[in-house]
FITIZA-337407 format. One record per atom (N, C-alpha, C, CB): x, y, z; residue in three letters. Coordinates in steps of 0.001 Angstrom, whole numbers, plus 500000, padded with zeros to 6 digits. Glycine has a CB too. Layout:
BEGIN
XYZALA/...
! end
This chain:
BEGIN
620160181759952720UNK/619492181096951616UNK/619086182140950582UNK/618261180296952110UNK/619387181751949453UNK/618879182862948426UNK/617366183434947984UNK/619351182409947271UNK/617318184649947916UNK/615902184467947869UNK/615716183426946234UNK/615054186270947888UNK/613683183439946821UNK/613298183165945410UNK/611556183222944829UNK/613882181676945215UNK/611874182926943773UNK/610045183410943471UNK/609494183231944408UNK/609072182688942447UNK/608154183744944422UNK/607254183936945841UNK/607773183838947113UNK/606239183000945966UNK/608931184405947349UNK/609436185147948191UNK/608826186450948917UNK/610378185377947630UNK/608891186926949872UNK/608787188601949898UNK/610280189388949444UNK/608375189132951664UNK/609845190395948860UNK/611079191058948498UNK/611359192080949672UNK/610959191784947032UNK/612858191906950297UNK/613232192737951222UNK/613184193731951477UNK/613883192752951371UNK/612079194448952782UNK/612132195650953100UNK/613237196162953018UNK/611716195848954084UNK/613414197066952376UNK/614863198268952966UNK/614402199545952278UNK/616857197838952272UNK/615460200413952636UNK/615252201992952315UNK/616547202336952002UNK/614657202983953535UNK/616899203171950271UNK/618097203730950116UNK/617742205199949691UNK/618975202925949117UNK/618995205452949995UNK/619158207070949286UNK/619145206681947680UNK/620931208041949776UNK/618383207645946835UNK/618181207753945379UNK/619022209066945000UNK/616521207862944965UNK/619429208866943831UNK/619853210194943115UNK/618884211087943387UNK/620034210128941591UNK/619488212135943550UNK/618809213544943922UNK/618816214145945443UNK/617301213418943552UNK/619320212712946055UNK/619619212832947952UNK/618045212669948489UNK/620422214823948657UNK/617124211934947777UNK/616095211789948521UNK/616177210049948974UNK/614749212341947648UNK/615362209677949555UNK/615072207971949927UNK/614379207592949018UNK/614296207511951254UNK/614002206257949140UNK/612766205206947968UNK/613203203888949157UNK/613456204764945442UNK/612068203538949309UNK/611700202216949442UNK/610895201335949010UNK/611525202097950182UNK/611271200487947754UNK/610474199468946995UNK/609254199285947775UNK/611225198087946781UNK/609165199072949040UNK/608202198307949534UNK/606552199656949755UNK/609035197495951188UNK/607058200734949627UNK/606754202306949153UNK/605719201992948019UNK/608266203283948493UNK/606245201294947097UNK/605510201478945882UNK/604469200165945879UNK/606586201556944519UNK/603806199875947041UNK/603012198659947098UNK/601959199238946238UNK/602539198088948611UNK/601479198023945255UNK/599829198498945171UNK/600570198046943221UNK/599054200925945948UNK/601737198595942730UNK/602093198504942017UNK/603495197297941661UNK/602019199612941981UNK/603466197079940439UNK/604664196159940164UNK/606453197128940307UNK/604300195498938295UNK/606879196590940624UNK/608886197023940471UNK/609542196210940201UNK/609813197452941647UNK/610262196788938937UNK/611317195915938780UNK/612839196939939077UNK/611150195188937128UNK/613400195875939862UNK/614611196219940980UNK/615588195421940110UNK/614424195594942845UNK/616705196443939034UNK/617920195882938573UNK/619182195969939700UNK/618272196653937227UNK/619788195199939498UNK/621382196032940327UNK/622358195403938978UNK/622110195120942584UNK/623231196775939185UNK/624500196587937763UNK/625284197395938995UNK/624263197605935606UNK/626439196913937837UNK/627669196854938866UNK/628147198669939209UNK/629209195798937950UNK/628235199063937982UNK/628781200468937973UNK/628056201614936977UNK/630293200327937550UNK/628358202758937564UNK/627274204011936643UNK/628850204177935306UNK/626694206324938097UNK/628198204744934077UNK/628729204896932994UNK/629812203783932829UNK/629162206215932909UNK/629508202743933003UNK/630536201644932657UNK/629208201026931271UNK/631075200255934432UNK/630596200271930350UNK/629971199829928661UNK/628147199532928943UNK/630967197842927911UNK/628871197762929697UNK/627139197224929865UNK/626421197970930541UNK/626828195902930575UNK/626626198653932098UNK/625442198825932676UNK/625149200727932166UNK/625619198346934563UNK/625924201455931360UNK/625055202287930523UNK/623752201888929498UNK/625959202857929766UNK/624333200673928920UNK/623707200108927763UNK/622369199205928586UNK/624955199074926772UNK/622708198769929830UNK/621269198179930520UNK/620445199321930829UNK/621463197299931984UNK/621042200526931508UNK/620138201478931869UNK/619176202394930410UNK/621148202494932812UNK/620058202228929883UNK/619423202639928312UNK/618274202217927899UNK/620169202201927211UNK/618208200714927485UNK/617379199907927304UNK/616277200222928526UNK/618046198573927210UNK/616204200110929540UNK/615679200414930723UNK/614458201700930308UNK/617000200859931798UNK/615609203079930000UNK/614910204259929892UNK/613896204065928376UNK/616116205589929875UNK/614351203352927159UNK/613632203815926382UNK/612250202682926152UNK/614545204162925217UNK/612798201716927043UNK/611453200894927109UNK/610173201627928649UNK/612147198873927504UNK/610601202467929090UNK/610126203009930363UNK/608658203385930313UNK/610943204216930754UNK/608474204110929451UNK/606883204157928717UNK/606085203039928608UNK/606891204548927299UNK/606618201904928187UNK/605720200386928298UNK/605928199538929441UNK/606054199371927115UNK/606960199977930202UNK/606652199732931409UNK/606084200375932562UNK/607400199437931667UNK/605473201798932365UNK/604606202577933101UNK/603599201884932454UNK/604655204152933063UNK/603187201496931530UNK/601936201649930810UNK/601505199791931450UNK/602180202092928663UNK/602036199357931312UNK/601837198062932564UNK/602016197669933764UNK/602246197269932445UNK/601792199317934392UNK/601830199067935832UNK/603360198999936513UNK/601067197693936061UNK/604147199308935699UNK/605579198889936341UNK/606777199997936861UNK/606288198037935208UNK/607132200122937598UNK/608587201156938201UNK/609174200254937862UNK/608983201736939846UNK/610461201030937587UNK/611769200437937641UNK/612685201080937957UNK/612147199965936693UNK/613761200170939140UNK/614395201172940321UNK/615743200400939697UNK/613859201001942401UNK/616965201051939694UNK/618492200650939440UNK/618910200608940885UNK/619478201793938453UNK/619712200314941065UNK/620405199434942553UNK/622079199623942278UNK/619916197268942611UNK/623608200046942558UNK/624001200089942452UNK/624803200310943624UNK/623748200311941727UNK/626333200357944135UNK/626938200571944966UNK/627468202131944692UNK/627786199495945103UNK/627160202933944331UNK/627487204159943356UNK/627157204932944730UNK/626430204511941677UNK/627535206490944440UNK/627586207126945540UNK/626120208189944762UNK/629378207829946010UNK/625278208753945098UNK/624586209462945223UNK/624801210742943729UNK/624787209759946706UNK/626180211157944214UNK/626644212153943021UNK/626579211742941818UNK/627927212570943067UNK/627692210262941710UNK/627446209417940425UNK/626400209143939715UNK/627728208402940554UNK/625508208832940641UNK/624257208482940118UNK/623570209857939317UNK/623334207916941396UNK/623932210959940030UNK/623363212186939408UNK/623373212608938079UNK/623831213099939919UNK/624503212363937872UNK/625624212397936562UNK/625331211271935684UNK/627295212228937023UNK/624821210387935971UNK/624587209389935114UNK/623753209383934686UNK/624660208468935343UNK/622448209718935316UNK/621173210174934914UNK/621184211236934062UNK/620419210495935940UNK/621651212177934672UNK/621914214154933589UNK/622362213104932237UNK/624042215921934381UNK/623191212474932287UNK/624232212469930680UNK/623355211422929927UNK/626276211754930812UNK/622613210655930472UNK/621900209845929920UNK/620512209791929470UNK/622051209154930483UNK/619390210729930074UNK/618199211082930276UNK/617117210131931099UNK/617827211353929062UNK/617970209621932088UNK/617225208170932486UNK/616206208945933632UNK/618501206665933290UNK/614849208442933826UNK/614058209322934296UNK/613464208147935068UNK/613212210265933300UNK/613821207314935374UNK/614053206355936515UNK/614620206567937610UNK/614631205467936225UNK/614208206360939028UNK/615529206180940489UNK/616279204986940317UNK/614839205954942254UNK/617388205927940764UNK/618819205234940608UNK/619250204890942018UNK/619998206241939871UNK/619250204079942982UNK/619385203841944038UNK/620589203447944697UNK/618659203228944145UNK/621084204389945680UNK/622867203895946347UNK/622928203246947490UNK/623925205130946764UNK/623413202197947315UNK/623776200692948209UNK/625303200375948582UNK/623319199293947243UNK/625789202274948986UNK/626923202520949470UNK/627686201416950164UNK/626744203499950208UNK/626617200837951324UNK/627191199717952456UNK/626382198108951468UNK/626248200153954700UNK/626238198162950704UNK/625874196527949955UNK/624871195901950892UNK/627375195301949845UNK/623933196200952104UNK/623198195398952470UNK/621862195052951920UNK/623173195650953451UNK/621542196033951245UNK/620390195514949764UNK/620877194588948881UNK/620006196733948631UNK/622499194657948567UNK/623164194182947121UNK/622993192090947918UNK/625616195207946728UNK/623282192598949021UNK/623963191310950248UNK/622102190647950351UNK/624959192308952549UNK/621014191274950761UNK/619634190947951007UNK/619095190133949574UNK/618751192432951371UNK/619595190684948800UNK/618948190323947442UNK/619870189146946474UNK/618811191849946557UNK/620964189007947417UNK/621633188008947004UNK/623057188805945752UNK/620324186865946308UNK/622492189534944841UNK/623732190372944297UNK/625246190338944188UNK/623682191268944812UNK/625568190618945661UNK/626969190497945973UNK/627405189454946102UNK/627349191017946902UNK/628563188975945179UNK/628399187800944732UNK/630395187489944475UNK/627131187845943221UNK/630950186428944581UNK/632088186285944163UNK/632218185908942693UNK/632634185465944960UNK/633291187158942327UNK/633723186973941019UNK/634671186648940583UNK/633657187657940491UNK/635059186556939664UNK/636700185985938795UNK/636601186991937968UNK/636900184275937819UNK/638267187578937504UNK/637874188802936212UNK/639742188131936261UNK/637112191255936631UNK/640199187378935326UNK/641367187428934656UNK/642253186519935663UNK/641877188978934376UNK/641555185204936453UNK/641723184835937774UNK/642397185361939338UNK/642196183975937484UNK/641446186463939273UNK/641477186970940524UNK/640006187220940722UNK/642413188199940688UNK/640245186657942010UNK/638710186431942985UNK/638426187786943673UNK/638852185115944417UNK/637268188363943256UNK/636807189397944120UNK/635276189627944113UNK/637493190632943754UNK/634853189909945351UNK/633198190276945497UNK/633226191784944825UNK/632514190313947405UNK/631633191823944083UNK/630530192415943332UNK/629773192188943218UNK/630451192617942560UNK/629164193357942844UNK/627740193148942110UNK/627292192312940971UNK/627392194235941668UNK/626836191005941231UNK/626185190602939818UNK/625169190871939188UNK/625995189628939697UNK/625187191557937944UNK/624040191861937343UNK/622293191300937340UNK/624530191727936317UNK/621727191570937849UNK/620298190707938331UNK/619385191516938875UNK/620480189581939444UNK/618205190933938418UNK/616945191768938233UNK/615785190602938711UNK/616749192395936448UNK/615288191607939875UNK/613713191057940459UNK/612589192057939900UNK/613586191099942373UNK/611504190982939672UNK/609981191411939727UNK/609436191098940925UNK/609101190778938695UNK/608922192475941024UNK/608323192116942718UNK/606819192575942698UNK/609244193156944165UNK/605676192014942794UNK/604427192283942493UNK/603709193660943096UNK/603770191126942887UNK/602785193629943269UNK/601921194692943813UNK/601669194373945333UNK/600522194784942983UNK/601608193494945483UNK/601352192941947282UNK/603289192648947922UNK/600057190659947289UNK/604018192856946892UNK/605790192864947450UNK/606197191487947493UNK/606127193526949167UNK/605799190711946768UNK/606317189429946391UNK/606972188898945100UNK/605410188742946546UNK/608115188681944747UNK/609037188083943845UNK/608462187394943114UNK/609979187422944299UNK/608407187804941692UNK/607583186757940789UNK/608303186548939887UNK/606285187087940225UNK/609886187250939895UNK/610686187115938286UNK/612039187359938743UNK/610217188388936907UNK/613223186532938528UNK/614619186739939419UNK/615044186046937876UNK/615008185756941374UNK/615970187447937287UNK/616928187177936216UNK/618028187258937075UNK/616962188145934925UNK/619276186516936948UNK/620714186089937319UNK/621991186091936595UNK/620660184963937601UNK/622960186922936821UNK/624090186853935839UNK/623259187159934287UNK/624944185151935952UNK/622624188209934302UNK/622380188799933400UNK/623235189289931802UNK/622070189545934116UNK/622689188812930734UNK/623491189628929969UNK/622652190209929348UNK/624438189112929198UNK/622924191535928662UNK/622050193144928622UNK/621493192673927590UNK/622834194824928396UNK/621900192281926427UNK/621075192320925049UNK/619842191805925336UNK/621680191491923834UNK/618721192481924761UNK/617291192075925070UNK/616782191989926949UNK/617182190418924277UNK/617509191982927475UNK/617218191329929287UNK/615908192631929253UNK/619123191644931055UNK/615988193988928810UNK/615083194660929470UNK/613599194510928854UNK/615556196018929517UNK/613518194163927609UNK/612475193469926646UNK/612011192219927363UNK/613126193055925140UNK/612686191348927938UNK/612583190233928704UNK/611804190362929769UNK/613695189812929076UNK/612222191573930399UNK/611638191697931763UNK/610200192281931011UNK/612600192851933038UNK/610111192890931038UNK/609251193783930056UNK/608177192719929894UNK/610037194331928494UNK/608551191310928982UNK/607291190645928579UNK/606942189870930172UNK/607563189434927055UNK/607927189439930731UNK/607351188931932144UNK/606388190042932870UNK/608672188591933212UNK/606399191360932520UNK/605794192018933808UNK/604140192194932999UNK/606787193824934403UNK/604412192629931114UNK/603053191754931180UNK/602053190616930989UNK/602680192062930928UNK/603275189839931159UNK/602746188143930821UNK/602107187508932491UNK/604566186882930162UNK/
! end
């Protein structure tokens, strides 16, 4: 069943860029918002992580982390961060069971051929680790402004 608002958001633990761990559930006490995009330096999810980094200041300033989620390997993520200045954790979901927990991995169509990915989608997960905001099939323009007014609305 998919999650959903007032949900708990799923314990787990990934490796972050830099080869250290993060576990959302780590940052209790405070708000996270947990994106997953499909791929590092690809068009949209550069341009989501962007938006991400330069709104990052008003989302510290309301209490908020924000963790990227990706199937990316550790290195990638390194590199994506260096070329970009994103000063956010970038989190690798090598084996998809975060992408799979959070609902994410998802069947797609690209030119009619069927294949599983990552769909773009973003949880708010409160200070006590409960789901208060699930964007779906995301599209980037404005989504991080969006989240942004949900985390302080």
């Amino acid at each position: 069943m998919p999650l959903a608002v007032g949900d708990p958001a799923p314990d787990v633990t990934l490796t972050t860029d830099g080869g250290g761990t993060l576990a959302p559930q780590a940052l209790r006490g405070r708000k996270v918002v947990l994106y997953f995009y499909p791929k590092d330096n690809t068009s949209g999810c550069t341009a989501e992580a962007c938006d991400f980094r330069d709104l990052r200041p008003r989302f510290e300033a309301a209490g908020a982390a924000v963790i990227g989620v990706s199937k990316d390997v550790v290195a990638s993520h390194d590199r994506f961060k260096a070329k970009y200045g994103l000063a956010f954790p970038l989190l690798s979901d090598a084996e998809g069971k975060v992408c799979e927990a959070y609902g994410a991995w998802v069947k797609k169509s690209l030119y009619g051929r069927l294949y599983m990915g990552i769909e773009r989608s973003t949880f708010l997960i409160d200070e006590a680790g409960i789901i208060r905001g699930i964007w779906r099939r995301v599209k980037v323009k404005d989504h991080a402004a969006t989240v942004l007014a949900a985390v302080k609305g």
